[in-house]
DOZAMI-612017 format. One line per 5 residues: their letters; for each residue x, z, y of C-alpha. Coordinates in Angstrom, 1 decimal. Layout:
BEGIN
A	X,Z,Y; ...
END
This chain:
BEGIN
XXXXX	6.0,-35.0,-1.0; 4.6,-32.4,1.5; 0.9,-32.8,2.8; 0.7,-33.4,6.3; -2.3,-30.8,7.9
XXXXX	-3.6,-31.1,11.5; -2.3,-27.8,12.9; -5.7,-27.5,14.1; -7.2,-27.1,10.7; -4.8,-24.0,9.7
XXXXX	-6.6,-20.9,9.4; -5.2,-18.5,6.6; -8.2,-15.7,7.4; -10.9,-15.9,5.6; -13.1,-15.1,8.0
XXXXX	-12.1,-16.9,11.4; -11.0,-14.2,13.9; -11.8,-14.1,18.3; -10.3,-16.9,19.9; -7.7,-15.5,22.2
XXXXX	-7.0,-16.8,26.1; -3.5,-16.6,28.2; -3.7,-15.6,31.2; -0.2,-14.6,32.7; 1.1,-11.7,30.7
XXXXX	-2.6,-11.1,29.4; -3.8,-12.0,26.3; -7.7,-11.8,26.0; -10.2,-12.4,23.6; -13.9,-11.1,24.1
XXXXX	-13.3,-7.3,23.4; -9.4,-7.5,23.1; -6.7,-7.5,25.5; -3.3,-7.3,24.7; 0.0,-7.6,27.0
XXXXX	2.6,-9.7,26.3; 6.1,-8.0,27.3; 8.4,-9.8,25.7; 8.5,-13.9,24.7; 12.0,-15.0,23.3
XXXXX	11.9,-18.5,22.7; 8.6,-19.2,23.8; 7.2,-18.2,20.8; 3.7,-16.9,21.8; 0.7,-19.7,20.9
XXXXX	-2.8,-18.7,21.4; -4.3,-21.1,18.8; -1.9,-20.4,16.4; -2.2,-16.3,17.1; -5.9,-16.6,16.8
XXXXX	-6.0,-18.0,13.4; -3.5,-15.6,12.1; -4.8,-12.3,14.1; -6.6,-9.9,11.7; -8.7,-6.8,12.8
XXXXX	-6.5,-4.4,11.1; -3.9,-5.3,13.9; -5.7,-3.5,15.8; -5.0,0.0,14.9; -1.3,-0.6,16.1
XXXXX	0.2,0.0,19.8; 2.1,-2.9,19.3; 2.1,-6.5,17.6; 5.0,-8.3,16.7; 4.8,-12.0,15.7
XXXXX	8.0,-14.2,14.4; 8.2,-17.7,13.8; 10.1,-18.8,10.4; 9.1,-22.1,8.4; 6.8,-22.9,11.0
XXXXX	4.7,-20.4,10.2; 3.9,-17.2,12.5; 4.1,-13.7,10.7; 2.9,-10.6,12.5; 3.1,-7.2,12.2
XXXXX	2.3,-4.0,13.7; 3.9,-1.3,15.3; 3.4,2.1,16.9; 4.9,4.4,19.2; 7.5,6.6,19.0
XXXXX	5.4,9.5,19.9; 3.2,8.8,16.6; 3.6,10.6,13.3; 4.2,7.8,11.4; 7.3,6.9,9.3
XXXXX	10.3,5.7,11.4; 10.0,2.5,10.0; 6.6,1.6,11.6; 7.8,3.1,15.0; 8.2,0.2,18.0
XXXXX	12.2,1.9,18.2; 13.1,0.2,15.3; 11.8,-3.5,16.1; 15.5,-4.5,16.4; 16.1,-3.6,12.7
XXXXX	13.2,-5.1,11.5; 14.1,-8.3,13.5; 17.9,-8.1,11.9; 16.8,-7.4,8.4; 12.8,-9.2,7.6
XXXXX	13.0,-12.1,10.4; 15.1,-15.2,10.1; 18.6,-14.9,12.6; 17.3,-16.0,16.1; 13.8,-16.7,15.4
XXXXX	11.3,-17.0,18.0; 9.7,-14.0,18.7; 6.6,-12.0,20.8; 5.7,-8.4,21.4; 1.9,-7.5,22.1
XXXXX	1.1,-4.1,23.8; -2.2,-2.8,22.9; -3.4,-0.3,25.6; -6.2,0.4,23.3; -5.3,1.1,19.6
XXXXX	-8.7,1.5,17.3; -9.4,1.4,13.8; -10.8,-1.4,11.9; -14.7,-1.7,10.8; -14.1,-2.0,7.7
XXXXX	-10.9,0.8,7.4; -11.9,3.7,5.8; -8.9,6.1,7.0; -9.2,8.6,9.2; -7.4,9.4,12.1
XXXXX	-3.3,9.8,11.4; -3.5,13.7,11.8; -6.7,14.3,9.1; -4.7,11.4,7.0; -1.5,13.5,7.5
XXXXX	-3.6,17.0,6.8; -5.8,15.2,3.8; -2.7,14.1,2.1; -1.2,17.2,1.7; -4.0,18.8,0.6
XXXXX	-4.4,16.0,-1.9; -0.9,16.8,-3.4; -2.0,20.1,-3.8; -5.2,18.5,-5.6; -3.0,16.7,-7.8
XXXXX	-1.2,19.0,-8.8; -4.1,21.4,-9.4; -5.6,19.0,-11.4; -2.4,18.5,-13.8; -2.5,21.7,-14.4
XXXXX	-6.3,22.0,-15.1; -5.7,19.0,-17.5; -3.0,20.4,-19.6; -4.8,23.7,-19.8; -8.5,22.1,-21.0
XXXXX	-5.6,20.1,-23.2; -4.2,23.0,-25.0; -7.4,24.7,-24.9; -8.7,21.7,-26.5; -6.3,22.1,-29.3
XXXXX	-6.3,25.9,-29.7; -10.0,24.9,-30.9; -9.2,22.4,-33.0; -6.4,24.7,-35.2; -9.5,27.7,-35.2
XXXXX	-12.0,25.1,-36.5; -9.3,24.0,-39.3; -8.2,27.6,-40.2; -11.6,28.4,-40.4; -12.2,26.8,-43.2
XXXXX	-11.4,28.6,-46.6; -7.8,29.3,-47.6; -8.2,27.8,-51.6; -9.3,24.3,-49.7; -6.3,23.8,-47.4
XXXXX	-3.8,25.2,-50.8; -5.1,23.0,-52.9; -4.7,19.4,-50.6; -1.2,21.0,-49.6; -0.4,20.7,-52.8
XXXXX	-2.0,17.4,-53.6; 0.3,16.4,-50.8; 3.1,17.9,-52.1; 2.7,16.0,-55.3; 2.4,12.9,-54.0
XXXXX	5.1,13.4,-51.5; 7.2,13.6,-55.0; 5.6,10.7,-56.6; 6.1,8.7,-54.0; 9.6,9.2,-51.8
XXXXX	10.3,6.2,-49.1; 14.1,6.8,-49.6; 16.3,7.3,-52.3; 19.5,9.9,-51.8; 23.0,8.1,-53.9
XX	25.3,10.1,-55.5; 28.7,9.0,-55.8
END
């Protein structure tokens, strides 16, 4: 039997976000402000978008929520002018409506005039993301080769320190070896 919860009481941040006013097409909070362009279905709530609204939105030039199971999903988007994967670019909302959303869900589209970073991201900006990435592919594969070289340096020393030692040692365990390996065969070859 499913457990009936005052809508009220729903918050699924842990920490509870700005409470966010209507007014017209503008959606305000006490340091945010968003514009609502489009509302299929009525699907904008203020209460409801305030309890699910995380900072990290807030890096995006556009929010999308969707309605399914009674519950509101959002997700952000950014412009096309961005250089960001096409699948995070605004152009391709009406894919990501067809393929992740439920078929005619409710739906709203948030502008944010004023796209910032988080508090607590630690990325930088797209273009020293884009610039420190490739230079930490570069890194990487630096470092691979670093490691197999310290690897087979590693073992070059290893073979010195064993043939270092005297030659009548290492003869006479290869041939204790060899006379075990006699005495003591794990299979045994059939004649016919």
């Amino acid at each position: 039997m499913r457990k009936e919860i005052d809508p009220e009481l729903y918050n699924y941040n842990k920490f509870p976000g700005p409470v966010f006013h209507q007014v017209g097409d503008q959606i305000r909070s006490e340091n945010l402000s968003f514009e609502l362009l489009k509302n299929e279905k009525e699907a904008f709530d203020a209460t409801v978008f305030g309890q699910r609204f995380s900072e990290i939105l807030t890096k995006f030039d556009y929010i999308v929520g969707d309605w399914s199971n009674e519950q509101l999903r959002l997700r952000g988007f950014y412009k096309d002018d961005r250089p960001v994967t096409d699948a995070e670019k605004i152009s391709r909302l009406e894919d990501y409506l067809l393929e992740y959303c439920s078929y005619g869900c409710a739906y709203f589209v948030l502008e944010n005039a004023e796209p910032r970073r988080a508090s607590f991201d630690k990325k930088s900006s797209p273009k020293q993301q884009e610039e420190g990435n490739r230079s930490a592919k570069r890194g990487s594969r630096q470092n691979r080769r670093n490691r197999s070289k310290n690897q087979t340096r590693e073992r070059e020393q290893e073979q010195k320190q064993k043939t270092s030692q005297p030659k009548k040692k290492n003869r006479q365990r290869s041939r204790k070896k060899d006379a075990q390996g006699e005495q003591e065969r794990h299979f045994v070859i059939r004649q016919k």
